[in-house]
C-alpha positions as CSV (number, residue, x, y, z in Angstrom):
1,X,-32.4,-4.5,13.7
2,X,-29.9,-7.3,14.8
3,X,-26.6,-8.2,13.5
4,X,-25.2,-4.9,12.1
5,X,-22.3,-3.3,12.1
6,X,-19.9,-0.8,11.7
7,X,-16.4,-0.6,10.7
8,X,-14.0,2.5,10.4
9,X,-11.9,1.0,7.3
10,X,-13.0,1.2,3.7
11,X,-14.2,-2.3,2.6
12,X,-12.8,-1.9,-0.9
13,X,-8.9,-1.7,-1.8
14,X,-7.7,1.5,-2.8
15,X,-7.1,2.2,-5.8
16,X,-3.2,2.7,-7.3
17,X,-1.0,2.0,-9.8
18,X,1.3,-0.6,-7.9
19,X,1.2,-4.2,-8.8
20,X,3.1,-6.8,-6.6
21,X,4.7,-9.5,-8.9
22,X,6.6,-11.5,-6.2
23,X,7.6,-12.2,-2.6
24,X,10.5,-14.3,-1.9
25,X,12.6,-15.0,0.9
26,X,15.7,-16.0,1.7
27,X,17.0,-18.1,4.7
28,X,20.5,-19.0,5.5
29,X,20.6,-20.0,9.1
30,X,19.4,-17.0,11.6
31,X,19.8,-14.7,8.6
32,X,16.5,-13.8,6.3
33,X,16.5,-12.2,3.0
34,X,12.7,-10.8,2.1
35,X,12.8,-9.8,-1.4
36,X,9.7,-7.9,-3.0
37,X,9.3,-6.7,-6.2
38,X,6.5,-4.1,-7.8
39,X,5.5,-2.9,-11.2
40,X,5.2,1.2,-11.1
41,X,4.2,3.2,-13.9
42,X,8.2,3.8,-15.4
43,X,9.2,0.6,-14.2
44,X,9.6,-1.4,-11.4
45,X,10.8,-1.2,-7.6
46,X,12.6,-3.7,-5.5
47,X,12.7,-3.6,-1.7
48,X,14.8,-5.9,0.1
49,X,14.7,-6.5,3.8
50,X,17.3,-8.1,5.8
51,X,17.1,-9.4,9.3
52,X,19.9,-10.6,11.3
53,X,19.8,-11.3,14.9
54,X,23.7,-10.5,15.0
55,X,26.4,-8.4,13.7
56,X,27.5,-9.5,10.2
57,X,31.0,-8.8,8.6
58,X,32.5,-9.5,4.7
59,X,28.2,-9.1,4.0
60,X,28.4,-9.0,0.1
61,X,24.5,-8.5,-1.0
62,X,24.2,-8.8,-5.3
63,X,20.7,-8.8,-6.6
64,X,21.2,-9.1,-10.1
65,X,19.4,-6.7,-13.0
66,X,17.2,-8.7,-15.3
67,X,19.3,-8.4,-18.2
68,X,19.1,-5.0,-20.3
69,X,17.2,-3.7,-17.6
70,X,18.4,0.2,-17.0
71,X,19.0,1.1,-12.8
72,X,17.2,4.5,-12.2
73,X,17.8,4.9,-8.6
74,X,19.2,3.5,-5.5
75,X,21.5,0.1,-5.6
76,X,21.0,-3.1,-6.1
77,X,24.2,-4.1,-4.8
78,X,25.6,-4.1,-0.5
79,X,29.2,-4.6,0.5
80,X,30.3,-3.9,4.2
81,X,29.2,-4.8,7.9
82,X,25.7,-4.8,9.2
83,X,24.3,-4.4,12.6
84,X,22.3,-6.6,14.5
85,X,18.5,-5.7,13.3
86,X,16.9,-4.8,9.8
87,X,18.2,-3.3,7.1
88,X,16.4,-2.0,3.9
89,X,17.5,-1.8,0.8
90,X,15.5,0.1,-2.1
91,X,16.3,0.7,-6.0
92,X,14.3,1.5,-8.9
93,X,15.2,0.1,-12.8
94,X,13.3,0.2,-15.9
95,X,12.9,-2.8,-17.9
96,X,11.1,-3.5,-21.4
97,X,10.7,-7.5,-20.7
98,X,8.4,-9.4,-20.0
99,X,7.2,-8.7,-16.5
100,X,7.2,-11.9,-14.9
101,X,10.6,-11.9,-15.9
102,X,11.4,-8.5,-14.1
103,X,12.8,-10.9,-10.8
104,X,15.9,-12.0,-10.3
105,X,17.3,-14.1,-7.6
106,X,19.3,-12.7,-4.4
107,X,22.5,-13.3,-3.3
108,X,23.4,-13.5,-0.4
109,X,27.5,-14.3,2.0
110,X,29.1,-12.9,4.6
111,X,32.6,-14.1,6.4
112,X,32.3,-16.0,9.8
């Protein structure tokens, strides 16, 4: 027989309870904000990713709770310096809203 093949990776997404709602990045200048947010059973996790080529100082990071929402872990909130490279930031909140409604928008300063 011609033309088959064989792979070493399941064909078929696994199976979970995760469910990305949105992506969303955030540029100012060299400086990039990725924000991602997922429904979990219990509620909902944020991960945000920032890349900088340089040091920053005066970085205040708010990423605002939809409102009522309940924080269960981590911080949603970054005041401080930060290196030159990535830096992750990870909370968990519940939230009985609507889910499309579960994302907020970053914000993002730092001094010069």
């Amino acid at each position: 027989m011609r033309g088959l093949t064989s792979v070493d990776f399941p064909l078929a997404p696994l199976g979970g309870d995760i469910a990305a709602l949105r992506r969303t990045t955030l540029t100012v200048g060299d400086v990039t904000l990725n924000k991602a947010v997922y429904a979990t059973e219990g509620g909902y996790v944020v991960i945000l990713t920032l890349n900088t080529p340089r040091a920053l100082d005066g970085v205040t990071l708010l990423d605002p709770l939809p409102e009522g929402a309940v924080l269960k872990e981590g911080g949603h909130t970054y005041s401080g310096s930060l290196a030159a490279g990535e830096r992750i930031f990870t909370y968990r909140f519940d939230w009985k809203g609507e889910p499309r409604a579960a994302t907020t928008d970053p914000v993002l300063s730092w001094r010069y």
